[in-house]
C-alpha positions as CSV (number, residue, x, y, z in Angstrom):
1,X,0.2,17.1,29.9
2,X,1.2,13.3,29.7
3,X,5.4,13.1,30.3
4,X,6.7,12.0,27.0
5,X,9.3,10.0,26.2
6,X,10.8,7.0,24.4
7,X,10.5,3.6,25.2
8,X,12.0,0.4,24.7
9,X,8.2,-0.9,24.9
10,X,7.1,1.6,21.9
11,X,9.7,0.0,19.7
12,X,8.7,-3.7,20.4
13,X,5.1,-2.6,20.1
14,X,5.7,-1.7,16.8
15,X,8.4,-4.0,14.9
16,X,7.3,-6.3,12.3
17,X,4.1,-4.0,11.5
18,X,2.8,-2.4,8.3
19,X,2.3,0.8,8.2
20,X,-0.6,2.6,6.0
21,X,-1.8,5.9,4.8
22,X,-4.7,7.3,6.4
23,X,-5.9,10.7,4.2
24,X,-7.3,13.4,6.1
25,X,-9.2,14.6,3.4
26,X,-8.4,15.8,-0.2
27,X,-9.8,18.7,-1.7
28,X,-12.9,18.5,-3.8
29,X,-13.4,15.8,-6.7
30,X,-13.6,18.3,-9.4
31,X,-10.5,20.5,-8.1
32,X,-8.5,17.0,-7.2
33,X,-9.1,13.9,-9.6
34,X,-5.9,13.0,-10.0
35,X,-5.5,12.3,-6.1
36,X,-9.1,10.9,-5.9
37,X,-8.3,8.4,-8.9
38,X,-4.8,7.6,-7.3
39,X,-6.4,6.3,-4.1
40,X,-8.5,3.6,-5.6
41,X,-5.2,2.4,-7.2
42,X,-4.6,-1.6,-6.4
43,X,-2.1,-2.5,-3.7
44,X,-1.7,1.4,-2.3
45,X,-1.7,0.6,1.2
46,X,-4.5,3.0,2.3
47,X,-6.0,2.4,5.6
48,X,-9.0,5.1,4.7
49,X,-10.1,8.1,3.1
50,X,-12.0,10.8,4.8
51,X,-14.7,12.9,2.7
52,X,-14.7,16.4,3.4
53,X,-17.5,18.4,1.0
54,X,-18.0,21.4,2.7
55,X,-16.5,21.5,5.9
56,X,-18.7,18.1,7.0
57,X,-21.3,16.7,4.6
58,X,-22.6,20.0,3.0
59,X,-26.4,21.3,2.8
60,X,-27.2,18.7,0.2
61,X,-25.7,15.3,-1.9
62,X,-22.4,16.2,-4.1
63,X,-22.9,13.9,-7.5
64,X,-19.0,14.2,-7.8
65,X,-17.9,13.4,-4.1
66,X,-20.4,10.4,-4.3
67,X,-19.1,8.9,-7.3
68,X,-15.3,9.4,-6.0
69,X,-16.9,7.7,-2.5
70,X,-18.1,4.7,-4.5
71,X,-14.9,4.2,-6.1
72,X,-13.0,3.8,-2.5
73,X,-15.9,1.7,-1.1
74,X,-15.8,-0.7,-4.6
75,X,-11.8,-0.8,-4.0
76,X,-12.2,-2.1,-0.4
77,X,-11.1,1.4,1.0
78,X,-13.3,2.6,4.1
79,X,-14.4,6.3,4.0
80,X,-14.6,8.3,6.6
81,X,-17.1,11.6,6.8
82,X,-15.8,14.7,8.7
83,X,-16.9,15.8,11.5
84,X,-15.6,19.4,13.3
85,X,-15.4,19.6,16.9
86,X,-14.2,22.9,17.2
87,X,-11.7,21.5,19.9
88,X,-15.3,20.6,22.2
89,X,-17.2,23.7,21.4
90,X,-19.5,22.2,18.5
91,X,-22.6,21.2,19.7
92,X,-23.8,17.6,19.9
93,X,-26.9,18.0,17.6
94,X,-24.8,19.7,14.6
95,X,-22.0,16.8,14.9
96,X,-25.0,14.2,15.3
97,X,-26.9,16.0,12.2
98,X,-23.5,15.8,10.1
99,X,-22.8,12.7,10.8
100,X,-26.8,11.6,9.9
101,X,-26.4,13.1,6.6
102,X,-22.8,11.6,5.4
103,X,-24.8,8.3,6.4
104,X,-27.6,9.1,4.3
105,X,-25.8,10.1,1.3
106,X,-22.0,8.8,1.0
107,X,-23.3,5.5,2.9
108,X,-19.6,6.2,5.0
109,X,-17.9,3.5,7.0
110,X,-17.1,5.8,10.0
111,X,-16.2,9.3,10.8
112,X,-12.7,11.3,11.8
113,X,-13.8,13.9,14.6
114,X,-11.5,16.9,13.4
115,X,-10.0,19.1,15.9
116,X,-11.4,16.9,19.3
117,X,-10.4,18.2,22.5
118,X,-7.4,16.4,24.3
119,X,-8.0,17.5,28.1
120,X,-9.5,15.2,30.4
121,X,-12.5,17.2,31.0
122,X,-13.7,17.1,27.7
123,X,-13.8,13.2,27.5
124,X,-17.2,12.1,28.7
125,X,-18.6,14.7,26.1
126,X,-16.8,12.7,23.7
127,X,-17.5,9.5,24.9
128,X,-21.0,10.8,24.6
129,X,-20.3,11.7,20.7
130,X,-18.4,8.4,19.6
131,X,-21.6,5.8,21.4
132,X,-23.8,8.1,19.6
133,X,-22.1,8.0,15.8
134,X,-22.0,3.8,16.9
135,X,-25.4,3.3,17.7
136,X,-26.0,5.3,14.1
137,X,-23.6,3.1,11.7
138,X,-22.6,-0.7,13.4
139,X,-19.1,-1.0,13.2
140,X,-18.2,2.2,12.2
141,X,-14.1,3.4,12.1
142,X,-13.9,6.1,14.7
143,X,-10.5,8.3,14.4
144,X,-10.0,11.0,16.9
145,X,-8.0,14.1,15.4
146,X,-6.4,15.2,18.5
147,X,-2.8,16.1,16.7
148,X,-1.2,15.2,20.2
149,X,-1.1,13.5,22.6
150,X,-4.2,13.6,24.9
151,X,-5.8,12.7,28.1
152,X,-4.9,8.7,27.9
153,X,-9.0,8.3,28.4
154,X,-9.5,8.5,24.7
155,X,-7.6,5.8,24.0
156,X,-10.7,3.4,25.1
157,X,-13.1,6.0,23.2
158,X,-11.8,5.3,19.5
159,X,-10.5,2.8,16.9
160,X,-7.6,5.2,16.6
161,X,-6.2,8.6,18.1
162,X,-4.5,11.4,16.0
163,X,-1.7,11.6,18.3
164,X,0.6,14.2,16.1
165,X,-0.7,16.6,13.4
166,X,2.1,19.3,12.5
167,X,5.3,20.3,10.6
168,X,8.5,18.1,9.6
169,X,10.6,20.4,12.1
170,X,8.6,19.6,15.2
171,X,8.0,15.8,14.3
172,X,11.6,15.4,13.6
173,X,12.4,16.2,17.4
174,X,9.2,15.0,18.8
175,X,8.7,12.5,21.9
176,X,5.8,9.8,22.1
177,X,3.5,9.8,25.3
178,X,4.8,6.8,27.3
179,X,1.0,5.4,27.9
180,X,1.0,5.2,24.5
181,X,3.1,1.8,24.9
182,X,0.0,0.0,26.3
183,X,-1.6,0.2,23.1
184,X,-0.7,-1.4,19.2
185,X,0.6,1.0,16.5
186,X,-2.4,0.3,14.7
187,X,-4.8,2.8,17.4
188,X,-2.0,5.6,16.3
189,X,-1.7,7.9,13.2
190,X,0.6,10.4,12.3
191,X,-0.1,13.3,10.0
192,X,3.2,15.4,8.8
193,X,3.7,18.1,6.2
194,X,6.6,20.0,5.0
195,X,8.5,16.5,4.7
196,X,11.8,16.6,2.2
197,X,11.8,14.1,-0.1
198,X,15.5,13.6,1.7
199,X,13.9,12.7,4.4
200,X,11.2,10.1,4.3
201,X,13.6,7.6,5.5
202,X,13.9,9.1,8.5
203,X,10.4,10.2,8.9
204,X,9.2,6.6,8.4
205,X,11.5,5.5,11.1
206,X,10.1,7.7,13.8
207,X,6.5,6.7,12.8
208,X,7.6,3.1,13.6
209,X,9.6,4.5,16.3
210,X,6.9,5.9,18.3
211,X,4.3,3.6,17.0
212,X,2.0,5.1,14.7
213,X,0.0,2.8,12.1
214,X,-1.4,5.0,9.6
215,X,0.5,8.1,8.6
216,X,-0.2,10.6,6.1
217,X,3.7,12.6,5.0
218,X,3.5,15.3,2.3
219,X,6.3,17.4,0.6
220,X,3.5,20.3,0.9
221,X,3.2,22.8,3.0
222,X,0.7,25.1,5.2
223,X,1.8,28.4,4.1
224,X,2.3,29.5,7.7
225,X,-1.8,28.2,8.5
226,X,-3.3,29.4,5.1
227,X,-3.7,26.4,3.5
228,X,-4.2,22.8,4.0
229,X,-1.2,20.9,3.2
230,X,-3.1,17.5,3.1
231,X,-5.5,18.5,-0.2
232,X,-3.1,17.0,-2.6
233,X,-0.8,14.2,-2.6
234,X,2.9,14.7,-2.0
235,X,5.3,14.7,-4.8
236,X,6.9,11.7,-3.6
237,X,3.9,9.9,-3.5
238,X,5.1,7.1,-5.9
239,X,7.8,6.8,-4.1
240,X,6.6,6.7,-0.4
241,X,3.9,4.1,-1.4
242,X,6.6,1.4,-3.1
243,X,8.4,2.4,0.1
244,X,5.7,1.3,2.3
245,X,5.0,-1.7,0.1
246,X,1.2,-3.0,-1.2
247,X,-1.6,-3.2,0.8
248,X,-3.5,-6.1,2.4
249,X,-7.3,-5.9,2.1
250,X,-9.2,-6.7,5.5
């Protein structure tokens, strides 16, 4: 486990940058138009989208998930499919399959690895993965869900590392990972539920504090691990995104 800490270096890393919303994944079109339609919205600062159908890509094409993919991709917004690793337990072929059918049918501009391993043992397996889903889509937008910090390794693996992936009451007293200084805020992301409106503030300052890039906060909660916080949008959404300010289109 990397010593972690708080730098001086983290904080000059990180002033003067915009931070942006990276969605893990809301729930199904037809259960969630509301968020779907809110993310094509101009000037939301949204970094990406990721399309979950059925725990990866599904058996066949979803009509409803490719019309809400279109809608990102015609707004500028890159879509991610996604991919489980079962923490390095899912077999290359089915992440490689996956991956071969959200190209195929969503046409998606990368892929967030859910649940990827963190040890060092577990990187060249990875490494393996991530040249594999690049030599399948040029240029794709590789996000590693760790939800900590891992082996420092992974940070030459990905475009960006899930470093933190939790509650309000642990990120409020968490540390960043001091080789995380080596690297801009934009490889990081941050994905917190359970935040109090109260809050955000304070929440947005330790994303800039320990240099995270995208983030994803939400009012919502897990339910003690029953449900998925990140499906729907927080209720401060409005507010968090005026906070943030509009987004630039690369």
């Amino acid at each position: 486990m990397p010593h972690l800490t708080t730098t001086g270096a983290t904080r000059a890393a990180t002033s003067g940058r915009r931070l942006g919303f990276g969605v893990p994944g809301c729930a199904h079109p037809l259960l969630a138009p509301v968020e779907w339609a809110e993310l094509t919205r101009p000037g939301t600062p949204l970094h990406w989208a990721v399309l979950n159908v059925a725990d990866g890509p599904g058996c066949r094409p979803d009509p409803h998930c490719l019309e809400a993919a279109g809608k990102l991709r015609n707004a500028g917004i890159r879509v991610l499919g996604h991919l489980d690793t079962a923490y390095g337990t899912r077999p290359f072929g089915e992440q490689i399959s996956d991956a071969q059918r959200f190209l195929d049918w969503y046409r998606v501009d990368g892929f967030l690895l859910d649940r990827c391993p963190t040890d060092r043992d577990a990187l060249p397996e990875v490494r393996r993965t991530t040249a594999t889903l690049r030599a399948l889509r040029e240029g794709a937008h590789l996000v590693l869900g760790h939800g900590a910090h891992p082996y420092p390794g992974y940070a030459e693996t990905a475009d960006q590392l899930v470093t933190f992936t939790g509650p309000w009451s642990e990120y409020r007293w968490s540390q960043v990972a001091e080789w995380t200084a080596d690297h801009p805020a934009e490889r990081f992301c941050h994905f917190v539920h359970g935040v109090p409106r109260g809050h955000l503030d304070e929440a947005l300052r330790i994303a800039r504090w320990q240099g995270a890039g995208t983030i994803y906060f939400t009012d919502r909660g897990d339910a003690g691990g029953q449900i998925n916080p990140f499906e729907t949008l927080p209720g401060y959404w409005d507010e968090i995104v005026s906070r943030i300010g509009p987004g630039i289109s690369e």
